[in-house]
MIDREN-418926 format. One line per 4 residues: number of its first residue (from 0); their letters; for each residue z, y, x of N, C-alpha, C, O, CB. Coordinates in Angstrom, 1 decimal. Glycine has a CB too. Layout:
residues N
NUM	A	Z:Y:X:Z:Y:X:Z:Y:X:Z:Y:X:Z:Y:X | ...;
***
This chain:
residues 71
0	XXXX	16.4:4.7:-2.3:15.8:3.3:-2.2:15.8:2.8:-0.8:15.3:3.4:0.2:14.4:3.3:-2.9 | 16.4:1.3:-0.9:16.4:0.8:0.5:14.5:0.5:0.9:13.8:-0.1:0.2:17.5:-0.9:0.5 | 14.1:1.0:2.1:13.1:0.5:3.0:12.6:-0.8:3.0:13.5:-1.6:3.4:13.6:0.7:4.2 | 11.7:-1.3:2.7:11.2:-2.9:2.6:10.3:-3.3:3.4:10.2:-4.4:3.9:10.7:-3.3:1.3;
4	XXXX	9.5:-2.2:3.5:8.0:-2.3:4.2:8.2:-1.8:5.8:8.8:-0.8:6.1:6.8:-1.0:3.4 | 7.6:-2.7:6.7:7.1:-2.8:7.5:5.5:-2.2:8.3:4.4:-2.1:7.8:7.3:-3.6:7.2 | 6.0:-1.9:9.8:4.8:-0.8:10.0:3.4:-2.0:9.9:2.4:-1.4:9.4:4.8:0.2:12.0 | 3.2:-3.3:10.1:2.1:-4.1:9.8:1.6:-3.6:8.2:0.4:-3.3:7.9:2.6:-5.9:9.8;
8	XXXX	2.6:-3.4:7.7:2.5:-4.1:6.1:1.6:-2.4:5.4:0.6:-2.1:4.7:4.7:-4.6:5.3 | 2.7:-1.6:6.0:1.5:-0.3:5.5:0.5:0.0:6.3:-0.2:1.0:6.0:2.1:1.3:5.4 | -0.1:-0.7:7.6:-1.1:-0.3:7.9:-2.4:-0.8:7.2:-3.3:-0.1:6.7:-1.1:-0.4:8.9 | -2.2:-2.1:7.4:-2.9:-2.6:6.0:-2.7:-2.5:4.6:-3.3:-3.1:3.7:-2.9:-3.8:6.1;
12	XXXX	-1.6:-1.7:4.4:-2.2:-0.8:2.7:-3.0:0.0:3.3:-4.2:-0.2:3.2:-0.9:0.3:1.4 | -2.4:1.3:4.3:-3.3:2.0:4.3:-5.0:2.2:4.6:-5.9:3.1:4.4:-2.8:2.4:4.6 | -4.8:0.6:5.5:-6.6:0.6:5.7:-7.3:0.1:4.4:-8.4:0.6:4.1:-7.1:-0.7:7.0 | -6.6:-0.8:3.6:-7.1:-1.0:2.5:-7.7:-0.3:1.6:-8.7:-0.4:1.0:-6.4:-1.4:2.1;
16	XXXX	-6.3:1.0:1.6:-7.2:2.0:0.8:-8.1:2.6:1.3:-8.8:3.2:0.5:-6.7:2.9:0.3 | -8.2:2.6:2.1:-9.5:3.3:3.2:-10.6:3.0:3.1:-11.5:3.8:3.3:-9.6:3.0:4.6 | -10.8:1.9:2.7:-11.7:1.0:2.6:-12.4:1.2:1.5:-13.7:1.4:1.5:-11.3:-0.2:2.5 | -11.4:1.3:0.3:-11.7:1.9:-0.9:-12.2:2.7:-1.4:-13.0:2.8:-2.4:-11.2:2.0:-1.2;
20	XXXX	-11.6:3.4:-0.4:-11.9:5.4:-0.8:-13.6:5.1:-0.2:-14.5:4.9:-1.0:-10.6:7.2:0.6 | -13.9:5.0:0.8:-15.5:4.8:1.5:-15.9:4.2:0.6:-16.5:4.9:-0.3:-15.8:4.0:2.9 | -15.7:3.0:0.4:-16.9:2.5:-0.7:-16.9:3.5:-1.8:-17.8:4.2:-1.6:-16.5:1.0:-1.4 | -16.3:3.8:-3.0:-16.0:4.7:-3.5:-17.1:5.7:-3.4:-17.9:6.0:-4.3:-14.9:5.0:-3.2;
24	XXXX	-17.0:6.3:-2.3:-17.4:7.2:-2.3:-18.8:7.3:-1.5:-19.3:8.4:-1.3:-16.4:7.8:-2.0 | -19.3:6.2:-1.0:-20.6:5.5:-0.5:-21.2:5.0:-1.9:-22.1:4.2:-1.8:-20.2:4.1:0.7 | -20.8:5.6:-3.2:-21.4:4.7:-4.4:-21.6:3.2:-4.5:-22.1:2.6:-5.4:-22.6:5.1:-4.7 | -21.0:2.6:-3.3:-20.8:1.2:-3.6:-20.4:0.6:-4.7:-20.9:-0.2:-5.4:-20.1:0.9:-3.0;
28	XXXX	-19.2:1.2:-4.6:-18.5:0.6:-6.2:-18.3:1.7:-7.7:-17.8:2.8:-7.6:-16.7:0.1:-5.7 | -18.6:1.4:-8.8:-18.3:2.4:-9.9:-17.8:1.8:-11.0:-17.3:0.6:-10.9:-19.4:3.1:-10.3 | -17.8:2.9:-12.7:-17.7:2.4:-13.1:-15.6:2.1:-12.9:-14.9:2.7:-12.0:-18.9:1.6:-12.9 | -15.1:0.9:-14.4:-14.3:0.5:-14.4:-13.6:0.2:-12.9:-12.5:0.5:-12.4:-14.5:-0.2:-15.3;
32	XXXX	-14.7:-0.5:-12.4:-14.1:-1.4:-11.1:-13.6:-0.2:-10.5:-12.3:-0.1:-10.4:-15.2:-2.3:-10.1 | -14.2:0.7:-10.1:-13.9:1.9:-9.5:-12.6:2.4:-9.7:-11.9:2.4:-8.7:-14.8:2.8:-9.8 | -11.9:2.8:-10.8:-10.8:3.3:-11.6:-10.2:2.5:-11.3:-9.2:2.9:-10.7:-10.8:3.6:-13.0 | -10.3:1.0:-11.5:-9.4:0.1:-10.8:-8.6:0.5:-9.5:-7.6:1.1:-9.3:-10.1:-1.0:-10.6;
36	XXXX	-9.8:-0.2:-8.7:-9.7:-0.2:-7.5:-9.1:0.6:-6.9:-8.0:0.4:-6.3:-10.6:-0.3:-7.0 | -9.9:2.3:-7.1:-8.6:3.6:-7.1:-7.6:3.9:-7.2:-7.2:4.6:-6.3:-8.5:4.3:-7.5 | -6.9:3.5:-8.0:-5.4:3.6:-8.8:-5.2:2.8:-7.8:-4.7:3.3:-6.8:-5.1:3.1:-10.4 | -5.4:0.9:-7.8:-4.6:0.2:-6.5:-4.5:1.1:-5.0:-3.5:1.2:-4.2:-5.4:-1.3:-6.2;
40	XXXX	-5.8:1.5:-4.9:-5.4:2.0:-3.4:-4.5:3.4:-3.6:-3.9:3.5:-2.5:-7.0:2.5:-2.5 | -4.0:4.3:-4.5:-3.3:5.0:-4.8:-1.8:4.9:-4.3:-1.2:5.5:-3.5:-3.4:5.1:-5.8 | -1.5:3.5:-5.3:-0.4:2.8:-5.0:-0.3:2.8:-3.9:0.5:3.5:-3.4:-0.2:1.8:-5.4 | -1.1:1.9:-2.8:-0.7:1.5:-2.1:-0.6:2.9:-1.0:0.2:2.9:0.0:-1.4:0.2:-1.8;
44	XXXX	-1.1:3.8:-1.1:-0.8:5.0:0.0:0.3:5.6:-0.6:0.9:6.3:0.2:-2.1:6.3:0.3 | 0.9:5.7:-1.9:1.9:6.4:-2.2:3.6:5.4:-1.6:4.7:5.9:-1.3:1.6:6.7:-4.0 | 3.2:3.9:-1.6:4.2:2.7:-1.3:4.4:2.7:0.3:5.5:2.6:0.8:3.5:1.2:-1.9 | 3.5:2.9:1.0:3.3:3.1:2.6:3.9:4.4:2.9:4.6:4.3:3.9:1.7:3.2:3.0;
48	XXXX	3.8:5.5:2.4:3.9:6.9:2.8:5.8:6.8:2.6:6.6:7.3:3.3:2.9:8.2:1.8 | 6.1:6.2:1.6:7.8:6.0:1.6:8.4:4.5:1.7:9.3:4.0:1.0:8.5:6.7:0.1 | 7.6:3.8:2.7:8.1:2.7:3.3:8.7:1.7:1.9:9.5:0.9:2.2:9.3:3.1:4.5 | 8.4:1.7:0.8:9.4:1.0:-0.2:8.4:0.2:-1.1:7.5:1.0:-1.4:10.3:2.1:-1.2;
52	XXXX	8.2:-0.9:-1.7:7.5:-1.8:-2.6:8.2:-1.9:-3.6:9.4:-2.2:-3.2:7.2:-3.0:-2.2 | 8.2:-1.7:-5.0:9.1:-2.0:-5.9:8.6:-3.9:-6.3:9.5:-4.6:-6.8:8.9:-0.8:-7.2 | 7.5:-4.3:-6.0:7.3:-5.1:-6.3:8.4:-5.9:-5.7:9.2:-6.6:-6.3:6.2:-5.3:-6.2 | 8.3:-5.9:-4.2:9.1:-6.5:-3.2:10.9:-6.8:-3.5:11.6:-7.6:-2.9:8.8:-5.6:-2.1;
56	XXXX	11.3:-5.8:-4.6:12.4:-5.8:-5.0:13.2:-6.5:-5.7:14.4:-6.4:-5.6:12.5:-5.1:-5.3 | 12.8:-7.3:-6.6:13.2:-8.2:-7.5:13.2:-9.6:-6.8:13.8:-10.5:-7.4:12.4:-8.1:-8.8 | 12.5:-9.9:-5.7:12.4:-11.3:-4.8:13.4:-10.6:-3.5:13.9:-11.6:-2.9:10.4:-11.8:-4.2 | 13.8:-9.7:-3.2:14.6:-9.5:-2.1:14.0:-9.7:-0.7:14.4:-10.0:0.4:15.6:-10.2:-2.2;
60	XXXX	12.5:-9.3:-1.5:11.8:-9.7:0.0:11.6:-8.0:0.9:11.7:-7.0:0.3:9.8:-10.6:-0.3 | 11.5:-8.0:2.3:11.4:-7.2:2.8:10.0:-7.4:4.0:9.9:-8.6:4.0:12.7:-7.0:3.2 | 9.4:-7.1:4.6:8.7:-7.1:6.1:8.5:-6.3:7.3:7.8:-6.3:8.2:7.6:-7.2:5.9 | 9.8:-5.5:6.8:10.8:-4.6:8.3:11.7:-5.7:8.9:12.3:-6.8:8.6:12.2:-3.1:7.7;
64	XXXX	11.2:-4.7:10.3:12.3:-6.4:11.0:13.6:-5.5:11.4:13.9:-4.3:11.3:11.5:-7.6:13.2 | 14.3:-6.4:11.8:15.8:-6.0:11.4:16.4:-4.8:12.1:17.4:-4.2:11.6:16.7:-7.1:11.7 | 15.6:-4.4:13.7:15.9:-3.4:14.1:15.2:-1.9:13.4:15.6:-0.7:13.8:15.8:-3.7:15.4 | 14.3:-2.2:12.5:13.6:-1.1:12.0:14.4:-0.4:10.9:14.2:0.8:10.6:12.4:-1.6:11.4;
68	XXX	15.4:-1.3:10.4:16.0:-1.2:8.9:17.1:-0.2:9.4:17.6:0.3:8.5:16.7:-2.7:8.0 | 17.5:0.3:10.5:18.5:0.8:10.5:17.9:2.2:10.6:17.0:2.7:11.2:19.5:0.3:11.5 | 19.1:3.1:9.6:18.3:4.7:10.0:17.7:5.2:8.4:17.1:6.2:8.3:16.4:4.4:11.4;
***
């Protein structure tokens, strides 16, 4: 799979999930929302860790800049 993601773009998945996981786990959040919210932040550290969005694929969008893509 071609590379889509950008180092901006997973740092903010991965702070996102960060965010997540703390609340989470600060009992902030429970319940459904929780299971939600989890699973999204999942995604998004499993999408970050191999640079690739599938969402991003069907629009041909990317947010690597062009010297990143090579390699």
């Amino acid at each position: 799979m071609k590379k889509n993601m950008g180092n901006l773009d997973r740092m903010i998945r991965l702070l996102a999930a960060a965010v997540v996981i703390v609340l989470y786990l600060l009992d902030v959040i429970g319940g459904t929302t929780a299971i939600i919210l989890l699973a999204v932040a999942a995604v998004f550290i499993i999408t970050s860790f191999f640079s690739v969005c599938p969402a991003y694929m069907p629009f041909g969008l990317s947010t690597r800049k062009k010297e990143e893509s090579k390699g």
